[in-house]
Backbone as JSON, one array per atom type, in Angstrom:
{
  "sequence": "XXXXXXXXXXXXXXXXXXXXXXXXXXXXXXXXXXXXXXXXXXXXXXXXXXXXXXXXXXXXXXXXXXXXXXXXXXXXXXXXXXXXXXXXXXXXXXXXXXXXXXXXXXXXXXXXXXXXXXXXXXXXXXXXXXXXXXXXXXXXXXXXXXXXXXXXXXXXXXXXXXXXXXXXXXXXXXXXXXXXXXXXXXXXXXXXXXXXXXXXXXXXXXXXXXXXXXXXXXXXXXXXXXXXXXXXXXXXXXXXXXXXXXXXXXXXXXXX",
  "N": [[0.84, -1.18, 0.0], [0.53, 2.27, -0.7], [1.1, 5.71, -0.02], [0.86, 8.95, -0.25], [0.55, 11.93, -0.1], [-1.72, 14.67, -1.23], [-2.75, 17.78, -2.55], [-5.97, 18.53, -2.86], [-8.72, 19.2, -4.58], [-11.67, 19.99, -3.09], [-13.85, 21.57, -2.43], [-15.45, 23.62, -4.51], [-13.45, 26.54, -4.84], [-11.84, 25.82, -2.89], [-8.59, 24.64, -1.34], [-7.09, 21.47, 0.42], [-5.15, 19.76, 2.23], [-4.7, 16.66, 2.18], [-4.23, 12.85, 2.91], [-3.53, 10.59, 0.01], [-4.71, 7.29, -0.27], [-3.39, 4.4, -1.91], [-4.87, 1.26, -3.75], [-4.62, -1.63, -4.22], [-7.28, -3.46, -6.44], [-9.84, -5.39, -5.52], [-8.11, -6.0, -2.72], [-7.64, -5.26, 0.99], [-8.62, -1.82, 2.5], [-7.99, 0.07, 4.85], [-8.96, 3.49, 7.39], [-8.12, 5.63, 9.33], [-9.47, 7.46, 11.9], [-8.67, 9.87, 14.68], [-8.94, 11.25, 17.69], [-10.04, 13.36, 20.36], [-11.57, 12.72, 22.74], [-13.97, 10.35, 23.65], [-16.2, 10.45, 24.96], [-19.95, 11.18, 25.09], [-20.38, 11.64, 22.11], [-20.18, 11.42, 18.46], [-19.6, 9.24, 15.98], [-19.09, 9.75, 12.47], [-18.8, 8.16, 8.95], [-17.83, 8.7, 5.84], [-18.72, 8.85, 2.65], [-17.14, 10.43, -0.73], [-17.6, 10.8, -3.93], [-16.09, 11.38, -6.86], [-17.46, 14.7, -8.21], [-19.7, 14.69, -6.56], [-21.77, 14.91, -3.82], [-21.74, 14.37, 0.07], [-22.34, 11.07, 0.89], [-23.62, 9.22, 3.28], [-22.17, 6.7, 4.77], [-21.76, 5.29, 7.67], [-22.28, 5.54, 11.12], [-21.57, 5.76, 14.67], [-21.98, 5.33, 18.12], [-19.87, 5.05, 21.17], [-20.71, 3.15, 22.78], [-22.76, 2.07, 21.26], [-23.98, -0.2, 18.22], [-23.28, 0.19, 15.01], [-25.14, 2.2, 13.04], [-25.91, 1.61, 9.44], [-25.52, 3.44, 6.52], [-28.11, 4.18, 3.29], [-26.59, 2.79, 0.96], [-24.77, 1.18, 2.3], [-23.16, -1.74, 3.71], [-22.64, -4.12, 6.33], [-21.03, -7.04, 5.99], [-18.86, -6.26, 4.66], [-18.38, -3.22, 5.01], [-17.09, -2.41, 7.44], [-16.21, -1.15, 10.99], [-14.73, 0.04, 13.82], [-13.82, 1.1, 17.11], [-11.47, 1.77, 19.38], [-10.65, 3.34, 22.41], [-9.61, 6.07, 21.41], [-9.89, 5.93, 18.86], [-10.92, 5.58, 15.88], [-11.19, 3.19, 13.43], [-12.34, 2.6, 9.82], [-12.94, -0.13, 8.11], [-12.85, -1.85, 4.46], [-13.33, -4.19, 2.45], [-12.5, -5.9, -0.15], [-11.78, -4.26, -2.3], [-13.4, -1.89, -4.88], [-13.45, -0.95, -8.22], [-14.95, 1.32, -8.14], [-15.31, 2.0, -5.66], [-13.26, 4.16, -5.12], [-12.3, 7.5, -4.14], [-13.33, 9.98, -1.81], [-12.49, 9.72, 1.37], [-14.36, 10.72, 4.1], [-14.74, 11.51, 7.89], [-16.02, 12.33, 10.33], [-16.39, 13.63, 13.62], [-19.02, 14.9, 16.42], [-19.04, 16.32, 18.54], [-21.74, 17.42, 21.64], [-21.47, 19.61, 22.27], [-21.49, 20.94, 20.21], [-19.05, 21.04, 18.77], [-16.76, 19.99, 16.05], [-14.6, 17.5, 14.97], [-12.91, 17.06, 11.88], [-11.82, 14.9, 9.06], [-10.08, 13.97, 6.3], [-9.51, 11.44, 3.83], [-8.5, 10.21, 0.64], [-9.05, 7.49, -1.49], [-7.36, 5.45, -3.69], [-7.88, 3.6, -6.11], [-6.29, 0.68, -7.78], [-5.56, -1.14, -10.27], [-7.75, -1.23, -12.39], [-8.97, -1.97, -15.22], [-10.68, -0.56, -16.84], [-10.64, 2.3, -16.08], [-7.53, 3.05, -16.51], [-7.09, 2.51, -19.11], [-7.46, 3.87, -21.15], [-6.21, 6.58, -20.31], [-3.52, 8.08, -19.61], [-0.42, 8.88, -17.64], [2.71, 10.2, -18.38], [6.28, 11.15, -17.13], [9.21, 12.9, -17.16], [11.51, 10.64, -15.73], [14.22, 11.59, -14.32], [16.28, 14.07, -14.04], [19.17, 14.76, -15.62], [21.67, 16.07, -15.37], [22.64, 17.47, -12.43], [21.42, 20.26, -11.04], [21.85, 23.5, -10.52], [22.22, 26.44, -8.3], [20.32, 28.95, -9.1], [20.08, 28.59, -11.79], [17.63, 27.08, -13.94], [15.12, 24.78, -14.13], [13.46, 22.95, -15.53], [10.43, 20.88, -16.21], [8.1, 18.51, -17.31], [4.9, 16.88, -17.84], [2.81, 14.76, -19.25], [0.11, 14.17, -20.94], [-1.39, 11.32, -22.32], [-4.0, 9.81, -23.85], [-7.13, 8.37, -25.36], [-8.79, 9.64, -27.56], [-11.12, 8.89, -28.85], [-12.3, 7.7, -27.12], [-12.38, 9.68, -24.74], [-14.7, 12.06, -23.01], [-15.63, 13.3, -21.18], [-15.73, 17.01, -19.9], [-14.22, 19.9, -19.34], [-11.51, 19.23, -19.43], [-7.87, 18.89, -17.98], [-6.96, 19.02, -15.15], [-3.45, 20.13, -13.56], [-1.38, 19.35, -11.1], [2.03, 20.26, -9.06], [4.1, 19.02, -7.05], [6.99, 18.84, -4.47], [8.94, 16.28, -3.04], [10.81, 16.42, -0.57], [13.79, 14.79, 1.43], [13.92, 15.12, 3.98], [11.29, 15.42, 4.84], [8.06, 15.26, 5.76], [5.67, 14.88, 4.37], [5.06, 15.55, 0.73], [4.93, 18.81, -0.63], [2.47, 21.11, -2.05], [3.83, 23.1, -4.99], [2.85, 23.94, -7.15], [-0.1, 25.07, -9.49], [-2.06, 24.63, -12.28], [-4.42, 25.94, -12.51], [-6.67, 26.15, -14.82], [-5.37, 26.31, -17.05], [-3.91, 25.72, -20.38], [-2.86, 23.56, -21.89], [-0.42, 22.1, -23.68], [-1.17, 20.81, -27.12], [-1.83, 17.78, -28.79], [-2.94, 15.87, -31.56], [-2.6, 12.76, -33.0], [-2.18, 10.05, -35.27], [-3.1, 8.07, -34.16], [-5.58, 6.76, -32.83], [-4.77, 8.93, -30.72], [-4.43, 11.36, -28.39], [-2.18, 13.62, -27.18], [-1.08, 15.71, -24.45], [0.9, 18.01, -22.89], [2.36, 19.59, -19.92], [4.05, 22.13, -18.55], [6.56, 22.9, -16.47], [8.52, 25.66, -14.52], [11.23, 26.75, -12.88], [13.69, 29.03, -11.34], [15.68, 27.39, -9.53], [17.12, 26.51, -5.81], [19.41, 26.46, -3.05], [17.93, 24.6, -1.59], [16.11, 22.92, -2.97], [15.93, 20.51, -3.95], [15.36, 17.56, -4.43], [12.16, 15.1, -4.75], [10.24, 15.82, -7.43], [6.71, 15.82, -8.19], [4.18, 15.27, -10.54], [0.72, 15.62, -10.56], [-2.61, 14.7, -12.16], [-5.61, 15.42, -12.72], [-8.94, 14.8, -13.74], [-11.98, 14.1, -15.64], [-13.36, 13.08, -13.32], [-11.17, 11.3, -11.92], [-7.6, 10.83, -10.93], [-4.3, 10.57, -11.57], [-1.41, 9.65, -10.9], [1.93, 11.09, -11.74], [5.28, 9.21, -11.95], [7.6, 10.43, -10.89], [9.95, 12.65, -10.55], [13.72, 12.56, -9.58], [15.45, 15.55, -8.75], [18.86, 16.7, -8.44], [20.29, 19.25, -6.46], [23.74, 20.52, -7.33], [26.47, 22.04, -5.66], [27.02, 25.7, -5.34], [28.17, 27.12, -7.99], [31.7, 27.87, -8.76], [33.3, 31.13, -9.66], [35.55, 30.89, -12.09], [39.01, 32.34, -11.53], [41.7, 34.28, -12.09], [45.33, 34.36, -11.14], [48.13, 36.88, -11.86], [50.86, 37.37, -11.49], [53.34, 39.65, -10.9], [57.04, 40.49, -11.92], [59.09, 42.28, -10.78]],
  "CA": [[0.0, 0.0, 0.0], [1.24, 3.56, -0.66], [0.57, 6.19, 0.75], [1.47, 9.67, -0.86], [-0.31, 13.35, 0.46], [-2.05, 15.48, -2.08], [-3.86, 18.32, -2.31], [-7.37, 17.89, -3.88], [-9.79, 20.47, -5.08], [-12.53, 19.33, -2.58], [-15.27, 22.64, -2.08], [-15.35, 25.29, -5.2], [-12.26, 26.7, -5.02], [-10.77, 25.74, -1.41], [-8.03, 23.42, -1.27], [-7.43, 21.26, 1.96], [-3.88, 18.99, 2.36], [-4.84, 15.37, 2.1], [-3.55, 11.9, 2.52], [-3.88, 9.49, -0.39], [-4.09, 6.04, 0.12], [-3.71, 3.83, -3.34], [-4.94, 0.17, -3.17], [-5.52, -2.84, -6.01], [-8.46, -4.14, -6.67], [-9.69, -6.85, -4.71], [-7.24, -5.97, -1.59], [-8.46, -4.4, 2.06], [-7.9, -0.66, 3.09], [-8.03, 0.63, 6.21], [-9.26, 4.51, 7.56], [-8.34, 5.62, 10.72], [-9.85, 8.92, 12.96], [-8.34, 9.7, 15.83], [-9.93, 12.1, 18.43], [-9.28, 13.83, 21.6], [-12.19, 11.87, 23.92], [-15.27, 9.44, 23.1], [-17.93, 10.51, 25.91], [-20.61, 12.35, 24.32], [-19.69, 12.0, 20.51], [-20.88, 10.1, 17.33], [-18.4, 9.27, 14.87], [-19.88, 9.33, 11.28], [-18.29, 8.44, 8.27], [-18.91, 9.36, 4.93], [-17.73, 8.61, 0.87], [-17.42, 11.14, -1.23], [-17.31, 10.19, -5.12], [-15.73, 12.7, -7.71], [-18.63, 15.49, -8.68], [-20.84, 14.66, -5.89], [-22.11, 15.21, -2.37], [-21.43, 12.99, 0.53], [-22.66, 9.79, 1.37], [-22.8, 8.51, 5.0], [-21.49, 4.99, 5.21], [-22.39, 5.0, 8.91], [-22.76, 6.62, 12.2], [-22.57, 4.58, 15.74], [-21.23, 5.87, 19.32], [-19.19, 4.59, 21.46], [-21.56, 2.04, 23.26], [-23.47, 1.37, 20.21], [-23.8, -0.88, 17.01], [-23.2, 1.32, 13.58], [-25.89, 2.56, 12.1], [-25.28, 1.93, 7.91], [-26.2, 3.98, 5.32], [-28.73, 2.98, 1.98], [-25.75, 2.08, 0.01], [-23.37, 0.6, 2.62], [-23.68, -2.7, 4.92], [-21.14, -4.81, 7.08], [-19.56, -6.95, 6.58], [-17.8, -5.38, 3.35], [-17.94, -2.09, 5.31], [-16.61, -2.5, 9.04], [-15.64, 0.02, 11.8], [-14.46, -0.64, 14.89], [-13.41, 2.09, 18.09], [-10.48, 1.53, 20.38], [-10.14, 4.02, 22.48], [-9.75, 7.65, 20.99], [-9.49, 5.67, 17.38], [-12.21, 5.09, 15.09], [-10.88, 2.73, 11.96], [-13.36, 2.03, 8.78], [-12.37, -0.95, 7.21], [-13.56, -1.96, 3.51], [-12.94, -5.26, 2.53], [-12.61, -6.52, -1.35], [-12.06, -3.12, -3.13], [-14.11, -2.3, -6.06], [-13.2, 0.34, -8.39], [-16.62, 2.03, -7.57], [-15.21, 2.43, -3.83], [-12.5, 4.96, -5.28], [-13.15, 8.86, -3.66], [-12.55, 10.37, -0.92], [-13.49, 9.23, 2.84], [-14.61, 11.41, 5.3], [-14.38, 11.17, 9.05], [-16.58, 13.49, 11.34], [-16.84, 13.5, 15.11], [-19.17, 15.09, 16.39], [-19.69, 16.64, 20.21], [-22.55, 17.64, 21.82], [-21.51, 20.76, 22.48], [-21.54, 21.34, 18.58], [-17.81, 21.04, 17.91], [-16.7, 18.67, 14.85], [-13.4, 17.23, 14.69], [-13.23, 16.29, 10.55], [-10.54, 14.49, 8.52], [-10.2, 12.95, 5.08], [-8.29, 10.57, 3.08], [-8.18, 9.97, -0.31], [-8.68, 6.16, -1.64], [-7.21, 5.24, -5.53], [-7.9, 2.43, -6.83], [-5.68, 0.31, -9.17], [-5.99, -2.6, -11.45], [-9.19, -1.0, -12.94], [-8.48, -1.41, -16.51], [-11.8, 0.36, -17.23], [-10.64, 3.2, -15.89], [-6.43, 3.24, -16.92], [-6.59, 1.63, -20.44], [-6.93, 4.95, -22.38], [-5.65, 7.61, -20.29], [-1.53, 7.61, -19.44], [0.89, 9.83, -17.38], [4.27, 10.13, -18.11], [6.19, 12.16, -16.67], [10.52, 12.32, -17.07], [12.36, 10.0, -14.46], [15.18, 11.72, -13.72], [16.63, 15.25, -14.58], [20.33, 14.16, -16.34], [22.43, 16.53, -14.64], [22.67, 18.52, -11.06], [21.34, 21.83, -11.66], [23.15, 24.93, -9.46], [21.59, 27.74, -7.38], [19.92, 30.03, -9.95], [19.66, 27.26, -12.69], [16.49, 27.28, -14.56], [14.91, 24.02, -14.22], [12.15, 22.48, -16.53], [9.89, 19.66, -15.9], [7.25, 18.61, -18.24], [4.38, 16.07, -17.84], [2.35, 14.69, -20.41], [-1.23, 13.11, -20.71], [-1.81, 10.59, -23.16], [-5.4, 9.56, -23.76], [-7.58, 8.05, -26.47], [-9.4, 10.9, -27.88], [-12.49, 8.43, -28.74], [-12.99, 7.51, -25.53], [-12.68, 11.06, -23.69], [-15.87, 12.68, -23.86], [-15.9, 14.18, -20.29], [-15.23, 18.2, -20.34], [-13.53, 20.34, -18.16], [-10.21, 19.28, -19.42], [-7.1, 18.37, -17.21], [-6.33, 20.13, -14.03], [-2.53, 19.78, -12.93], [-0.43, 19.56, -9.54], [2.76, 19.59, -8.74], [4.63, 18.34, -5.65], [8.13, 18.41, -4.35], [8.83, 16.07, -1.96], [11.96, 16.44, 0.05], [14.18, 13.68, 1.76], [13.94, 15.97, 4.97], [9.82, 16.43, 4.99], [7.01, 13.94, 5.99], [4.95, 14.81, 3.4], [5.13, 16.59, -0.49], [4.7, 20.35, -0.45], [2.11, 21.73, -3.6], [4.11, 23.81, -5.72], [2.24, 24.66, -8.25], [-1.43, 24.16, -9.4], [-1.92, 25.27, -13.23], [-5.73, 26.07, -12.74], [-7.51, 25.99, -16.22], [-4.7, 26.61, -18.26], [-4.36, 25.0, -21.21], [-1.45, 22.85, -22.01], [0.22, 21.9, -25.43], [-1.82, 19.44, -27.2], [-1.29, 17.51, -30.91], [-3.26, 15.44, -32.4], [-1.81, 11.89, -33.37], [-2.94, 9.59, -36.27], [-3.29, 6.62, -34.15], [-5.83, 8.23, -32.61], [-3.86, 8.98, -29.44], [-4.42, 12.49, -28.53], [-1.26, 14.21, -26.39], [-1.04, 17.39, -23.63], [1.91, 17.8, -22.24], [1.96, 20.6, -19.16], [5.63, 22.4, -18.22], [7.0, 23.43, -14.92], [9.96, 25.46, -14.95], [11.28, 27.63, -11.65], [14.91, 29.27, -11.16], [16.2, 26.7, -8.27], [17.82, 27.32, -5.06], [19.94, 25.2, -2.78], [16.95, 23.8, -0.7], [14.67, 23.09, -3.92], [16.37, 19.0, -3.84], [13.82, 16.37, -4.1], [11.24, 14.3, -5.82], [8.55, 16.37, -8.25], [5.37, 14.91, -9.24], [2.85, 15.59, -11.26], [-1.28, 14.98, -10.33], [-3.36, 15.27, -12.92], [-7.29, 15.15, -12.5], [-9.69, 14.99, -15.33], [-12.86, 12.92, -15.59], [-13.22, 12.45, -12.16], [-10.05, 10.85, -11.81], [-6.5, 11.6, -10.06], [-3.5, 9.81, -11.88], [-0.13, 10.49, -10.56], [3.26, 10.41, -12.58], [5.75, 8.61, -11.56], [7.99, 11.58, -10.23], [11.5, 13.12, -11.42], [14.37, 13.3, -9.09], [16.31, 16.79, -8.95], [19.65, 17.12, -7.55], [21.15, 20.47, -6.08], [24.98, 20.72, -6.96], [26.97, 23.27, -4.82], [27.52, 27.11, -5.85], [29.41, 27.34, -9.25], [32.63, 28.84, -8.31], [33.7, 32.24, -10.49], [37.07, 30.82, -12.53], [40.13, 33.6, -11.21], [43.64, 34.35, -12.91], [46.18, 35.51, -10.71], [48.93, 37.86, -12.68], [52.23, 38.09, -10.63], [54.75, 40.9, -11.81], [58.32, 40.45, -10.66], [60.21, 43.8, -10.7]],
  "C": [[0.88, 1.24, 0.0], [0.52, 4.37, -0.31], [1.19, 8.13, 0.55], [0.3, 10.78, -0.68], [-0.3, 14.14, -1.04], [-2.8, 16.44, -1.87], [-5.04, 18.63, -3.32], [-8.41, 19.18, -3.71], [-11.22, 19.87, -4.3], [-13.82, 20.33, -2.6], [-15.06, 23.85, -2.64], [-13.99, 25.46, -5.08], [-11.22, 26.68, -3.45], [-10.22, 24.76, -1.82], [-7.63, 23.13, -0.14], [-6.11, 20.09, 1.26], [-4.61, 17.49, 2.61], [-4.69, 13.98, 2.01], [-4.44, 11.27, 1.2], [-3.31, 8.19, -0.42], [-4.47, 5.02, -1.28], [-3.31, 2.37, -2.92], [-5.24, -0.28, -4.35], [-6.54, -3.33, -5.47], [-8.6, -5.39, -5.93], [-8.88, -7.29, -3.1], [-8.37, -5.03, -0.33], [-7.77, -3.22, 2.22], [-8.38, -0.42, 4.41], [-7.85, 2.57, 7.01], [-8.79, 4.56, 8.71], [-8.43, 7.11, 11.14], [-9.32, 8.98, 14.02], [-9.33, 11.22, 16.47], [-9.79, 12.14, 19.74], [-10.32, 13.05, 22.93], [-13.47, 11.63, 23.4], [-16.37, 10.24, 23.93], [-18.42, 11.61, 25.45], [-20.64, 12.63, 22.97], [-20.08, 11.12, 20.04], [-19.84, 10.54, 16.45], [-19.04, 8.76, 13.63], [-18.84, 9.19, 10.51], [-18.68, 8.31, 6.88], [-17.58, 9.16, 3.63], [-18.29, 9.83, -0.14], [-16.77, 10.84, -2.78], [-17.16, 12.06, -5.85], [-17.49, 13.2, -8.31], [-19.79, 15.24, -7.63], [-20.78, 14.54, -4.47], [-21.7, 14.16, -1.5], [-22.43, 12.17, 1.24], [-22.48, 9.01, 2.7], [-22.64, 6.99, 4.62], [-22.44, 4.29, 6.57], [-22.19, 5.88, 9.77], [-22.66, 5.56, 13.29], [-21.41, 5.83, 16.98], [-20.41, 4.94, 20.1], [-19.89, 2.84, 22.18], [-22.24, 1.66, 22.4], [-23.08, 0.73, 18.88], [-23.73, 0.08, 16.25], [-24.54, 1.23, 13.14], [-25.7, 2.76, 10.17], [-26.63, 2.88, 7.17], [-26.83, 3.12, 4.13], [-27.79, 2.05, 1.44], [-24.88, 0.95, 0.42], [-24.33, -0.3, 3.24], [-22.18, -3.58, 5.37], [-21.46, -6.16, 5.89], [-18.35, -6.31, 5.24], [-17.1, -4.38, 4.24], [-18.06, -1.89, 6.94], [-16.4, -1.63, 9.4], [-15.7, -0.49, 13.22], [-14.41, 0.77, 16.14], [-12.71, 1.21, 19.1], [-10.01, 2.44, 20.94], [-10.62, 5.36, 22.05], [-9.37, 7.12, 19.16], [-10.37, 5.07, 17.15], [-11.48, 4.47, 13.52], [-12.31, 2.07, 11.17], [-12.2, 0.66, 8.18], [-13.01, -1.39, 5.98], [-13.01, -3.14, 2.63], [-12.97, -5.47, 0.57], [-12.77, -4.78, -2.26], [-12.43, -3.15, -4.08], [-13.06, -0.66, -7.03], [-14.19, 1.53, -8.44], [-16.21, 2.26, -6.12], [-14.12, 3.24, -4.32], [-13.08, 6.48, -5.02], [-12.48, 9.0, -2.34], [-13.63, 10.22, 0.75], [-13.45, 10.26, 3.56], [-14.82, 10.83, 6.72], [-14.71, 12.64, 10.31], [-17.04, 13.0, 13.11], [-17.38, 14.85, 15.62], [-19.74, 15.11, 17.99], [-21.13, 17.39, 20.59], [-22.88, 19.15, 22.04], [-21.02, 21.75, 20.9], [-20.11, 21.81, 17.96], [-17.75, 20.03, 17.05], [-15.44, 18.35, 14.89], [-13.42, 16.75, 12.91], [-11.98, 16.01, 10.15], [-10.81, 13.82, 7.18], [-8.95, 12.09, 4.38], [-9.12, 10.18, 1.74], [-7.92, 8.28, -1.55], [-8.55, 6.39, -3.42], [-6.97, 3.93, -5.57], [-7.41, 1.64, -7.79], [-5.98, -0.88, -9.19], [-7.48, -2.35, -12.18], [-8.66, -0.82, -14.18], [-9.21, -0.49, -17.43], [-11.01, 1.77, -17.09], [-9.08, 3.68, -16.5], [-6.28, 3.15, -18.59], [-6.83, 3.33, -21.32], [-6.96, 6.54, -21.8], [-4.53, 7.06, -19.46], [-1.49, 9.04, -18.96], [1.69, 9.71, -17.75], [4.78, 11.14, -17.87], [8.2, 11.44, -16.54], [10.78, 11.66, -15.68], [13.13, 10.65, -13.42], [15.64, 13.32, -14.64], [18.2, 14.23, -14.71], [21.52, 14.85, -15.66], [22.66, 17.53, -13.09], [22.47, 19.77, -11.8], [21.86, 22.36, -10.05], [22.1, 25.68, -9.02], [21.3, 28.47, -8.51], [19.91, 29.35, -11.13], [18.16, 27.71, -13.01], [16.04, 26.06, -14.76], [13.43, 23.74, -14.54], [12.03, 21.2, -16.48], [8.82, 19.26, -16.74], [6.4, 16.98, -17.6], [3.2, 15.95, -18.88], [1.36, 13.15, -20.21], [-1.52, 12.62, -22.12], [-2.97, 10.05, -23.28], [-6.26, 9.55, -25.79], [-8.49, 8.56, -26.87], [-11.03, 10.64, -28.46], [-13.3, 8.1, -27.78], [-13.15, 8.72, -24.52], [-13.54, 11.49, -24.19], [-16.47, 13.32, -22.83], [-15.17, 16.12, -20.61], [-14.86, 18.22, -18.87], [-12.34, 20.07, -18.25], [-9.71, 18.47, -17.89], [-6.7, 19.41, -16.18], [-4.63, 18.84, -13.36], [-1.51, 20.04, -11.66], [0.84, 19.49, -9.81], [3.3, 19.82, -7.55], [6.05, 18.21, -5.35], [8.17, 17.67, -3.28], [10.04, 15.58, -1.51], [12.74, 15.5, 1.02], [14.18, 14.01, 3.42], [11.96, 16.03, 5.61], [9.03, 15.03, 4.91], [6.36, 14.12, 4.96], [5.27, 15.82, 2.22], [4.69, 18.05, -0.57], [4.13, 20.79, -1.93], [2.76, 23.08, -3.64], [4.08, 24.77, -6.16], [0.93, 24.27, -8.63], [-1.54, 25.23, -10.66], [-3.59, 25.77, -13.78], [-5.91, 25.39, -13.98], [-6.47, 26.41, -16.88], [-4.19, 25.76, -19.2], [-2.87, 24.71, -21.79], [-1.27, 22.39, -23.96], [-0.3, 20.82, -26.0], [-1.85, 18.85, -28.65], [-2.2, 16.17, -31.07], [-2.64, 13.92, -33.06], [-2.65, 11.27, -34.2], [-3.29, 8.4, -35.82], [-4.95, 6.13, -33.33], [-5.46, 8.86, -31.35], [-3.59, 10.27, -29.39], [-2.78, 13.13, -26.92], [-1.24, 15.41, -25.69], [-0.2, 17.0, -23.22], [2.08, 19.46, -21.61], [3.42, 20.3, -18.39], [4.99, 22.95, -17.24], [8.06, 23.95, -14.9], [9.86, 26.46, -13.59], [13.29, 27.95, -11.72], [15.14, 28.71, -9.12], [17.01, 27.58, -7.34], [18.58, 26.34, -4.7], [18.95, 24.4, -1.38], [15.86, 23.21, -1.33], [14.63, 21.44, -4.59], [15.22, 18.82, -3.62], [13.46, 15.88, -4.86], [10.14, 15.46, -6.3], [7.96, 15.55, -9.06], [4.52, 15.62, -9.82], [1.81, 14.8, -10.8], [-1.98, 15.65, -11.21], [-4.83, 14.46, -12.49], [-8.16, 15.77, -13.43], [-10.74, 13.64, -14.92], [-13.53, 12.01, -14.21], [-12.27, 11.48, -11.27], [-9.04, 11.15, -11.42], [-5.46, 10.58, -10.5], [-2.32, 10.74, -11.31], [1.13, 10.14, -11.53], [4.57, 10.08, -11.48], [7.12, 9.1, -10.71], [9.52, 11.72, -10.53], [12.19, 13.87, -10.12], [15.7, 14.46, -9.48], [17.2, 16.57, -7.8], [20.36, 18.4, -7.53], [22.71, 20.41, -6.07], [25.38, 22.22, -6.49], [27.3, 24.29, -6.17], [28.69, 27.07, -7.46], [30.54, 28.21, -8.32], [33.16, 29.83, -9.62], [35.65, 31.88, -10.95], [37.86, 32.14, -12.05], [41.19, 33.29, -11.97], [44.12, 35.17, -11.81], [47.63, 35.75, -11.31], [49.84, 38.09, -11.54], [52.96, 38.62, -11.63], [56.04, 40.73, -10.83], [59.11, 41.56, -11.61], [61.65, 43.41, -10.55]]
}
């Protein structure tokens, strides 16, 4: 299981820091809430599918059985409490359980504790077989302090089969050997990336990144692209920081 933080366009135009957790098909994931004290509190939790509202799952308290939602039922969709920890569990992933989980506690005295995570689903060939990331490996040489470094990622997709709008929205992410989680970047709203046409019919965008480096700017960058309700990541290009160029000198002795 991996386990890689993004940030996701969740309400109009707010964005909110987010784990995602990416699982194959057919395997179990596991949610977990934590929370500062049970007495008095209902812990709901809730699926939220790309383009749409959320969905409770369930609801139970600390002394009680879960209450499920229309859609959901045990034993697929478990939850347990230990404590000040509320885990969902979801047994036999589908690629229809891909979205984003929610996790609300909720006191009596009308505070909320909330949290989300992020589930992706792989081995869905429905959903991979005709759109592609790629995205370079590796930059080829150490770039320097004030360097001009260019990154490019590029969406491949079968131009008979896309037929959602709204285009491609892209992220990117550095994530540092120093830092628990990836730091967004950059986020290229609605802007509209370089796109050609192929004869096979294999349509191409490919969306640059370029920034004048420093010597703290080391790391992994990824690209997230989201289109179609979907969130593919590329496979991420490490940059290394070599030290300060030094300014070549001549020194000119005169002997008198």
């Amino acid at each position: 299981m991996i386990v890689l933080w993004v940030t996701l366009l969740l309400l109009q135009q707010a964005y909110a820091l987010i784990p995602v957790k990416t699982v194959p098909v057919g395997e179990r994931v596991t949610f977990t809430c934590f929370f500062p004290d049970m007495l008095d509190q209902t812990v709901c939790w809730y699926k939220q599918s790309a383009g749409e509202t959320l969905k409770e799952i369930l609801r139970l308290n600390k002394n009680t059985k879960p209450v499920y939602g229309q859609e959901f039922s045990a034993p697929r969709f478990n939850v347990n409490i230990n404590g000040n920890t509320s885990s969902l569990i979801i047994s036999n992933i589908t690629p229809e359980d891909e979205g984003i989980y929610h996790c609300g506690v909720s006191e009596l005295v009308y505070k909320t504790t909330w949290n989300a995570t992020y589930l992706s689903v792989t081995g869905n060939t429905k959903k991979t077989s005709d759109l592609t990331v790629v995205q370079s490996q590796s930059v080829s040489d150490p770039v320097h302090p004030g360097d001009s470094l260019s990154l490019q990622c590029s969406v491949l997709s079968d131009s008979e089969n896309q037929t959602c709008s709204g285009g491609h929205r892209v992220f990117w992410f550095r994530a540092g050997s120093d830092r628990s989680h990836p730091d967004l970047i950059y986020t290229d709203g609605n802007k509209q990336a370089d796109c050609d046409q192929r004869s096979d019919p294999q349509k191409s965008c490919v969306y640059h990144f370029s920034k004048s480096v420093s010597s703290s700017d080391a790391g992994t960058y990824y690209c997230a692209v989201a289109t179609c309700g979907r969130i593919l990541f590329g496979d991420g290009a490490r940059v290394d920081i070599g030290t300060t160029r030094q300014t070549k000198t001549e020194e000119i002795f005169l002997i008198c």
